[in-house]
C-alpha positions in Angstrom: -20.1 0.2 18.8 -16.5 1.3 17.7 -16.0 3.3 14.5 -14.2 1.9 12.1 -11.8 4.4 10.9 -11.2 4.5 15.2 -10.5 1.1 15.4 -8.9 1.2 12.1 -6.2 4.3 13.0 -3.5 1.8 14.5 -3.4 -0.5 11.1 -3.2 2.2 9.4 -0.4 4.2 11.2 1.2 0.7 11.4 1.2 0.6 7.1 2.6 4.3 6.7 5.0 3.2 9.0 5.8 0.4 6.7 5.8 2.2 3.7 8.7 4.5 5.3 10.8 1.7 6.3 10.7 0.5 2.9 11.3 4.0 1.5 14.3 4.5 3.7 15.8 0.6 3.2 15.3 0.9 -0.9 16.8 4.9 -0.7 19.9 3.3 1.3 20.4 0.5 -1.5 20.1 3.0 -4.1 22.3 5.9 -2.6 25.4 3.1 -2.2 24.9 1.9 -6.1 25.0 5.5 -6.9 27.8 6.2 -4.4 29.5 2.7 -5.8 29.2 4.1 -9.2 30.5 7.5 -8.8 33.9 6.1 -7.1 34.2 3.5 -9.5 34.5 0.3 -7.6 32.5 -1.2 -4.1 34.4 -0.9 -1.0 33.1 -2.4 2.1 31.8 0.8 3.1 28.9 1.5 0.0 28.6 -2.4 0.4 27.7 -2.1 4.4 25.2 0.6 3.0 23.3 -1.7 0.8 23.5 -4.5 2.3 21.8 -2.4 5.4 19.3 -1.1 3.0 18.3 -4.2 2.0 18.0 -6.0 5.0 15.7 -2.9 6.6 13.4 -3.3 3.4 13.2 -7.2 3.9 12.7 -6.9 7.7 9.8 -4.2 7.1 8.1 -6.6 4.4 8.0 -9.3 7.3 6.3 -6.7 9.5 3.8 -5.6 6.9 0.5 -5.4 8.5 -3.1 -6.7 7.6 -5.1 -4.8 5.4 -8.9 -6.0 6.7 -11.6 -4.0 7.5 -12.4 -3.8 11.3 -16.3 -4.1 10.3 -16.1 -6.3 8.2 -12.7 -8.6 8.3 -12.5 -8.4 4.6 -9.2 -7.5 2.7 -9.5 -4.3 1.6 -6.5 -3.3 -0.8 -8.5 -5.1 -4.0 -10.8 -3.8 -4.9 -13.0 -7.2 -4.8 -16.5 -5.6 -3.4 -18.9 -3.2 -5.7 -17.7 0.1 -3.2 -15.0 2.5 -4.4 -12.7 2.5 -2.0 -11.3 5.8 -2.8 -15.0 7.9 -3.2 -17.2 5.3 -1.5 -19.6 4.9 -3.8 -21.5 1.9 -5.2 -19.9 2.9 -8.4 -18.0 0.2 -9.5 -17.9 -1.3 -12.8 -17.5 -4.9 -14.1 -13.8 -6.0 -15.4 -13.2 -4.5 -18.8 -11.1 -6.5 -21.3 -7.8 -5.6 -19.5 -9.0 -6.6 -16.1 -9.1 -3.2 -14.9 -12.7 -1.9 -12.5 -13.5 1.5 -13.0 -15.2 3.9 -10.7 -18.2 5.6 -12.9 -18.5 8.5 -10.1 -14.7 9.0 -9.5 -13.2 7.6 -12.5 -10.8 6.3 -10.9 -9.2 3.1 -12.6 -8.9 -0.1 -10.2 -6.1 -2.7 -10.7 -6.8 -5.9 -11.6 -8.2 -8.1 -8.8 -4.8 -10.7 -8.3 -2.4 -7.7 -8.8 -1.6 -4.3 -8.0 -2.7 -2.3 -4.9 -5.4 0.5 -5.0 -3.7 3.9 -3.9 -5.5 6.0 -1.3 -8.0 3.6 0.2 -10.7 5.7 2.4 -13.8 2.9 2.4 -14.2 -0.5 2.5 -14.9 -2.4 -0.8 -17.1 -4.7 0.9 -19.3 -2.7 2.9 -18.1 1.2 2.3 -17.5 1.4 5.8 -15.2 4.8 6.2 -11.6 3.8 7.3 -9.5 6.7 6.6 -9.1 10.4 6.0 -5.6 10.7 4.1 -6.1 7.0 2.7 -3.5 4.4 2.1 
């Protein structure tokens, strides 16, 4: 049997990967509006830059990878399941009145269930198996 945070290590180096490409596409956009700005009009130059930023960011959303438990094959970045997936714990609580899930041993806050992204996911929501160290 394969351990999940084993067979879990290329996702997850394939998702920080992600997250930089998007870091470096959206920091591209912003540096030639700022650059744009500061010169006082858009040359083709500051425009070459954003539009490169932009299309890295798009490209990167396209190659966004799978968040699913290997154990399990659930989604894992909503918190759906009664496990924290920050602590691990069988600590989650029922929705409150604005939709948010709270963990009663981390207390930690979940997003709502349609929207928002938990940060640092270490366990599975659906069956607490152990995915990550760092967490995503």
């Amino acid at each position: 049997m394969i351990d999940a945070r084993e067979a879990f290590s290329e996702v997850a180096s394939q998702y920080r990967r992600f997250e930089r490409m998007v870091a470096t596409g959206m920091g591209l956009f912003a540096f030639s509006v700022v650059l744009a700005s500061l010169w006082g009009r858009m040359n083709g130059f500051f425009a070459a830059i954003g539009f490169l930023g932009w299309i890295i960011t798009v490209a990167s959303l396209f190659s966004l990878p799978r968040l699913a438990c290997p154990a399990c094959s659930k989604r894992i970045d909503k918190p759906v399941g009664d496990w924290c997936p920050c602590c691990g714990q069988r600590s989650l609580s029922g929705s409150t009145l604005s939709g948010r899930r709270k963990c009663t041993h981390c207390r930690r806050s979940m997003p709502n269930r349609q929207k928002g992204r938990v940060q640092k996911i270490r366990f599975c929501t659906n069956c607490s198996a152990y995915l990550d160290e760092e967490g995503l």
